[in-house]
C-alpha positions as CSV (number, residue, x, y, z in Angstrom):
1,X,-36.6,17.7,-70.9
2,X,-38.4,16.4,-68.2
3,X,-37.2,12.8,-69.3
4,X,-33.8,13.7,-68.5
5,X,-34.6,15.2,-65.3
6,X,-36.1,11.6,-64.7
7,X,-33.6,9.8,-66.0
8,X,-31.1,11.9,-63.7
9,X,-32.8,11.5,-60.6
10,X,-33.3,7.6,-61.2
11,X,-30.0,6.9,-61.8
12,X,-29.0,8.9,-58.7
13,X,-31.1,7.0,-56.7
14,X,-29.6,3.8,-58.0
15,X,-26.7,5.1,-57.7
16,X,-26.8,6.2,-53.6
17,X,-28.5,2.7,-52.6
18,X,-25.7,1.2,-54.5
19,X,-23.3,2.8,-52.4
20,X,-25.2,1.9,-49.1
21,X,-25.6,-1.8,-50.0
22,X,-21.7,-2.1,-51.2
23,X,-19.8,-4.0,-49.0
24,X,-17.6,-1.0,-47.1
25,X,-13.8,-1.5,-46.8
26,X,-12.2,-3.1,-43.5
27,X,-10.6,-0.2,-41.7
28,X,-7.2,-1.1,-41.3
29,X,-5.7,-2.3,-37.7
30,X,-4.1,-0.3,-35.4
31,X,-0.5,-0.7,-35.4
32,X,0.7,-2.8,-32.2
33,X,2.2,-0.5,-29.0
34,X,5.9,-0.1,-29.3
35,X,7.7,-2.5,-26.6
36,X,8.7,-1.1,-23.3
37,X,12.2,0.2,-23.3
38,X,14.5,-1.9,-20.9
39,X,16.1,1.3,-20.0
40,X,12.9,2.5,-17.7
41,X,13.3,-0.6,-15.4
42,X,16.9,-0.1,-14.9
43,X,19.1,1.9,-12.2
44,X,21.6,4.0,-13.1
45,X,24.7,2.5,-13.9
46,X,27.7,3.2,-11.2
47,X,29.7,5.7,-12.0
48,X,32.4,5.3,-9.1
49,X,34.2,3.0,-8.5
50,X,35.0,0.5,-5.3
51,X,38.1,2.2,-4.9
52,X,36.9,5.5,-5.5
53,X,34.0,4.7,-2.7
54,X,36.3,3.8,-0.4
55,X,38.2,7.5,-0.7
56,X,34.5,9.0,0.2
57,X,33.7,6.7,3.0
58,X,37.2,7.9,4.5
59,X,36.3,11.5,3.7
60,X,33.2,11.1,6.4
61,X,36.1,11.2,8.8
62,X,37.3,14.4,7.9
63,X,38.1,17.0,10.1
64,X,36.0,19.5,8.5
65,X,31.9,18.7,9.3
66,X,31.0,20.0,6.1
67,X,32.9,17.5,4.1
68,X,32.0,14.8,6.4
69,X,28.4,15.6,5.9
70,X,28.7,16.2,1.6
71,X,31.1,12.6,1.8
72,X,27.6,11.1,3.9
73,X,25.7,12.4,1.7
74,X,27.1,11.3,-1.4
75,X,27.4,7.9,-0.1
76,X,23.6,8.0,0.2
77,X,22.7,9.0,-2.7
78,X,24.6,6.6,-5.0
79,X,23.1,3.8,-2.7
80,X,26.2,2.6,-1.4
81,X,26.1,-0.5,0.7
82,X,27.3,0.9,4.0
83,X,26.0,4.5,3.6
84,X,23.0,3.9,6.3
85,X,25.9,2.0,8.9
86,X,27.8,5.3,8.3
87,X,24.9,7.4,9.0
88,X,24.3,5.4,12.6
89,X,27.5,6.6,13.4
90,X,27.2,9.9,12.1
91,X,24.2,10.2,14.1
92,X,25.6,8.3,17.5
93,X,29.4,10.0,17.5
94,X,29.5,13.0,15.2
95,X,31.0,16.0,17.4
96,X,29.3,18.3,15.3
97,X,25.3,19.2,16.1
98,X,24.3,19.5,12.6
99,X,25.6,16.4,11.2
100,X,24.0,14.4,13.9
101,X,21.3,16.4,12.6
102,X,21.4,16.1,9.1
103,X,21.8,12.6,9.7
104,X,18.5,12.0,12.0
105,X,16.5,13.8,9.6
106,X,17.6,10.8,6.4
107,X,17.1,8.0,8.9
108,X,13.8,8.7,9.9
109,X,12.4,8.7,6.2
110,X,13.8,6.1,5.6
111,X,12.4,2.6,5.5
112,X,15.6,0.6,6.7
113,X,14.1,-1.9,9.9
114,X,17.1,-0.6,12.1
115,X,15.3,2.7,12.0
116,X,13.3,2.2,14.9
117,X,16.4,1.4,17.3
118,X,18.5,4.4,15.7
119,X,15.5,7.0,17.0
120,X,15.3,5.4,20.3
121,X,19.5,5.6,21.0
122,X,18.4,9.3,19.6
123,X,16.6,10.1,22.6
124,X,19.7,9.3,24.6
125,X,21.4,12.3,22.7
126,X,23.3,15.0,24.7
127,X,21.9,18.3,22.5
128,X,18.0,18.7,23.3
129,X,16.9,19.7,19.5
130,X,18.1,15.6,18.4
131,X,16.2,14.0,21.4
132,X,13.2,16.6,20.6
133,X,13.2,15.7,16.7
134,X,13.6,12.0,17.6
135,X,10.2,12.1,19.9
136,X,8.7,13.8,16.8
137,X,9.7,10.8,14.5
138,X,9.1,8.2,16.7
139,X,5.3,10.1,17.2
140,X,5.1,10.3,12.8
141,X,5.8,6.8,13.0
142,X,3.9,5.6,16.2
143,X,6.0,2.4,16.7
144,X,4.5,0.7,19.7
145,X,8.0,-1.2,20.7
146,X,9.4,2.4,21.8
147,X,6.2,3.3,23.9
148,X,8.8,2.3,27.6
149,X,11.6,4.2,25.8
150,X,9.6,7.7,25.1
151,X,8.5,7.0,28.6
152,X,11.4,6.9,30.2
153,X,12.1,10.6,28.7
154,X,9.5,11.6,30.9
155,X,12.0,12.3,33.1
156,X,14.3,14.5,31.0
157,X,15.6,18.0,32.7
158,X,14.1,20.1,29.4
159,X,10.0,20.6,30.0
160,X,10.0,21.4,26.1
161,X,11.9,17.0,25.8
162,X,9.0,16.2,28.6
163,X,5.9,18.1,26.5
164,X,7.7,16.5,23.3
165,X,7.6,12.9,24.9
166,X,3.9,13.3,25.9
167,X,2.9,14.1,22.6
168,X,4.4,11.6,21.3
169,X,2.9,9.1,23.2
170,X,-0.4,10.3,22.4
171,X,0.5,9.8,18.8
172,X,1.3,6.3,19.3
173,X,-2.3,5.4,22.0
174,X,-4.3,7.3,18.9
175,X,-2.2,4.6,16.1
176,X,-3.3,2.0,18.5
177,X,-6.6,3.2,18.8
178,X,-7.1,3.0,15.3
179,X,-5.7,0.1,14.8
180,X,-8.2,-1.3,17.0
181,X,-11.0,0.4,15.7
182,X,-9.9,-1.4,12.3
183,X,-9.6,-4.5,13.8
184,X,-13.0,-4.3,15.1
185,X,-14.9,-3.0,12.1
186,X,-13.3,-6.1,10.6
187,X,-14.5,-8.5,12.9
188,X,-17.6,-7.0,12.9
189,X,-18.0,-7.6,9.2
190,X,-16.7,-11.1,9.6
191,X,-19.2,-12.2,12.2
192,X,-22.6,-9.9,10.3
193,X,-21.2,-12.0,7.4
194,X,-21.0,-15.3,9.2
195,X,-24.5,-14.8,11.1
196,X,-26.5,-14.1,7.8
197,X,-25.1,-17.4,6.3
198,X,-26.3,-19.3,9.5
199,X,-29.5,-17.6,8.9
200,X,-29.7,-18.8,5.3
201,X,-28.5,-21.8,5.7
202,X,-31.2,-22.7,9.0
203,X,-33.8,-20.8,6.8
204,X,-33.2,-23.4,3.8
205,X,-33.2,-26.4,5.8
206,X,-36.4,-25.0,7.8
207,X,-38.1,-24.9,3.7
208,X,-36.5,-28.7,3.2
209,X,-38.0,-29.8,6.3
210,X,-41.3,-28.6,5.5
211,X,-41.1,-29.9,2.2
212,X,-39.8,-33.7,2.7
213,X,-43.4,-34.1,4.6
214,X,-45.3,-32.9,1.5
215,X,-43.3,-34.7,-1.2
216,X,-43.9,-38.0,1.0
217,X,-47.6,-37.2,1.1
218,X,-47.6,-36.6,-2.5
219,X,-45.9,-39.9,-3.7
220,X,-48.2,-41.6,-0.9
221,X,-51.2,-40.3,-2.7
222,X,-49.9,-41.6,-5.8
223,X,-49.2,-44.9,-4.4
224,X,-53.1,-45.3,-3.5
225,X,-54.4,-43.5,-6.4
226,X,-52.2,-45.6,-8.7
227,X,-54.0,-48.9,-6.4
228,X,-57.3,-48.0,-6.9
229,X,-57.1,-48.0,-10.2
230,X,-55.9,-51.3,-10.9
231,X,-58.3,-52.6,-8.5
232,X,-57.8,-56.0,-7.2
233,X,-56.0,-58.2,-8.2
């Protein structure tokens, strides 16, 4: 009986080192990422048509200020080339408060470079709310070029236009400020950077010129050593 037992628990033994010194299988690869669809770096395809834009863009000429708004609105949104020219005049002509509005509030988020001159003509505006929301945009923005324009406001018969103008000006000397400020911190950097190197580089020719002396000395010494050896000749 005990034999067996022996027997048993030799060939287990075998048996586990065989499996630890088999070769193990190759886990199989991953399978490769499916490709991109095409579709995610697309627009979406026009659904109207030049002739049925056309119909809308005479629609923001309406009599009713609701449809011209919805007709400016749509135009907008489908991206169509002369929506922002329509919302200029929406914004300069439109008879109707709210659409001016409306249309003040899409041209200052968006990022179109005749954005700048559409908040300044704002401020010439006959309604105080669109001369007051176009400080406030031309203050989110801080562009520098209007600073003479907002100043000029300065001079508007509404105290609440004047306060608006003044803040707005101190939104644009605070931009500039930081500008500034970042300008600085960068030149700062540039010339630490530019004085350590001088440094360096007047600290390793300071060790080369202390060295050349030696290293003549040295081969000097040889020179003689190497002489007195041979003796004369």
């Amino acid at each position: 009986m005990f034999r067996f037992f022996m027997i048993a628990v030799l060939a287990g033994g075998m048996f586990y080192f065989y499996q630890r010194s088999a070769p193990k299988k190759a886990e199989p690869l991953p399978p490769p990422p499916p490709e991109r669809p095409a579709i995610l770096d697309q627009t979406p395809p026009p659904v109207l048509t030049e002739n049925e834009l056309e119909k809308i863009r005479l629609s923001t000429k309406d009599s009713d200020p609701q449809v011209r708004w919805a007709a400016i609105e749509l135009l907008y949104r489908v991206r169509d080339p002369q929506a922002y020219e329509i919302l200029e005049s929406a914004l300069s002509i439109d008879t109707e408060l709210d659409v001016r509005r409306r249309a003040l509030d899409i041209i200052k988020s968006s990022d179109n470079p005749a954005k700048a001159k559409d908040l300044i003509q704002a401020l010439k505006d006959s309604e105080k709310d669109i001369r007051m929301a176009a400080l406030m945009a031309i203050g989110e923005t801080a562009d520098q070029s209007a600073t003479p324009y907002v100043a000029e406001v300065l001079r508007d018969i509404e105290p609440e236009v004047r306060m608006a103008a003044i803040h707005a000006l101190g939104r644009i000397q605070e931009r500039r400020d930081q500008e500034f400020k970042m300008q600085q911190d960068k030149m700062r950097d540039e010339y630490e950077q530019a004085v350590l190197r001088a440094k360096g580089q007047a600290k390793e020719q300071q060790t080369k010129n202390f060295l050349n002396p030696m290293d003549e000395m040295i081969q000097d010494n040889g020179k003689h050593t190497g002489e007195k050896r041979r003796g004369p000749q």
